[in-house]
Every structure is written in C-alpha cells, then in structure tokens.
C-alpha positions, 0 to 999 in steps of 0.5 A: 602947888603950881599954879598958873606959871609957864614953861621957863625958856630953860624948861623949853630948851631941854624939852627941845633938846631931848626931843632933838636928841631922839630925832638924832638917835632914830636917824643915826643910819644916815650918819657916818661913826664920826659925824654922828659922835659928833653931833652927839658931842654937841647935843649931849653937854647941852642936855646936861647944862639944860637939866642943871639950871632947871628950877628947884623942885618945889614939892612933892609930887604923885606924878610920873613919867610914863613908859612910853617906849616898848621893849622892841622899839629900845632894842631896834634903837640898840641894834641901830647904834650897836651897828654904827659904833661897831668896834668902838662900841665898848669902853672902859667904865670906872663909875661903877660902884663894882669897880671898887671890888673888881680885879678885872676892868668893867666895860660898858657899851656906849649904844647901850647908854645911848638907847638908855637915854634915849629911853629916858628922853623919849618918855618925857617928851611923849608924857609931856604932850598934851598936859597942861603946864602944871603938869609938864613942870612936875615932870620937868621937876621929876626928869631932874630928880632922875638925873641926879639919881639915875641918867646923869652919870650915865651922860657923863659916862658915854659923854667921856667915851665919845669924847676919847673916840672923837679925839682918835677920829683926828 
C-alpha cells in the first residue's frame, strides 16, 4: 500500500504534459496545419518518454480513472481537428491486428487518434484534481497500465503520421 509518498518530479512532469497537450488540442483553431504538427511533434515523444520512466506499479488497485469528457465535447474536439488536417487527415496504418487478414490497406485518421488521446489525458487530469497523492499515484499506476494495453500504440501510430506530414511540409 502507498503511504505518505510524493508525486516523482516524472509523475509531475507527465501530469503537466498531458495537461499541456489538452490545452493544445482545445486551442488548435489558432494554429495553422504546420505549426500545429509541430508543437504536437514536440509534446508527443515527451508524453510517451514521461509515461515510460513512470514507477512500477506496485499492486492491485480498485481505482480508476473516471469518464470525464462527454460524448459532444469529444466529438467538438474531433470536428476541430478533422477541420485542421483537412486532406492530411487520413493515413495508412499497419498496427492493426486486421492488417494481417486484409488484402486492401487500413487507413486511419489522425484527428480521430488525436481526440482518443485527448480523451485519455483529459480523464486523468480531471481524476487526479482534488485526490490526495495516494490516490493520484494509483491512478498514475493505471494511466501507465493503459498505455501499455491501450493508448500507447495509438501514440506511436499518430506519432509516425505527423511525422511523415511534417517532412512534406519542408
């Protein structure tokens, strides 16, 4: 059980990332296509380096992190990215367990990955507010879990996409 610790300046650091990072998606409006894969390039690997160095889970725990974002709010947040990338928006994905059986290519959309991590890291930090740090470090233990099983691919995916577009962008 945890008891009496504090936050690791690493925990810190990816709370205030992924709060950034949802700053910087509910504000991609005022930014043009290029200067936003930009500052999404420079956010992104730092989230996934940030939830990687994140302590071992140390046990069990009952807590989760709670749904936050309602369903028009993701869809608002969609719409707005759909509408920066525009064309760019869909790209080819091979890390889909489909791939493997499919003779046609799987595409993906990168404001849809986008709005999923969004999703994700606006449920943590709205769970985190107002819990006392033995709590905030359980869930900090379960937002790792769901990288490994869930988000983090997705990261990794619409990380190599903005990549490609900011290459071309040059």
């Amino acid at each position: 059980m945890i008891m009496d610790k504090k936050l690791s300046p690493n925990s810190l650091a990816l709370i205030a990332l992924t709060n950034e990072y949802c700053h910087l998606i509910e504000n991609c409006g005022t930014f043009a296509r290029e200067s936003f894969v930009e500052e999404l390039l420079k956010i992104l690997p730092r989230v996934y380096i940030t939830v990687l160095d994140l302590e071992p889970a140390i046990g069990y725990t009952d807590n989760y992190i709670s749904p936050s974002l309602d369903e028009p709010t993701y869809n608002m947040v969609r719409n707005a990215l759909s509408s920066i990338m525009a064309d760019e928006d869909i790209y080819l994905e091979v890390f889909i367990e489909d791939m493997k059986y499919s003779d046609t290519p799987i595409s993906a959309s990168i404001s849809e990955d986008l709005a999923d991590l969004y999703q994700e890291f606006y449920n943590l930090v709205a769970s985190l507010r107002d819990l006392g740090t033995d709590d905030q470090l359980r869930l900090l233990e379960i937002c790792k879990e769901n990288f490994t099983e869930y988000w983090g691919q997705t990261l990794c995916n619409v990380m190599r996409a903005l990549h490609w577009l900011s290459v071309r962008f040059k």
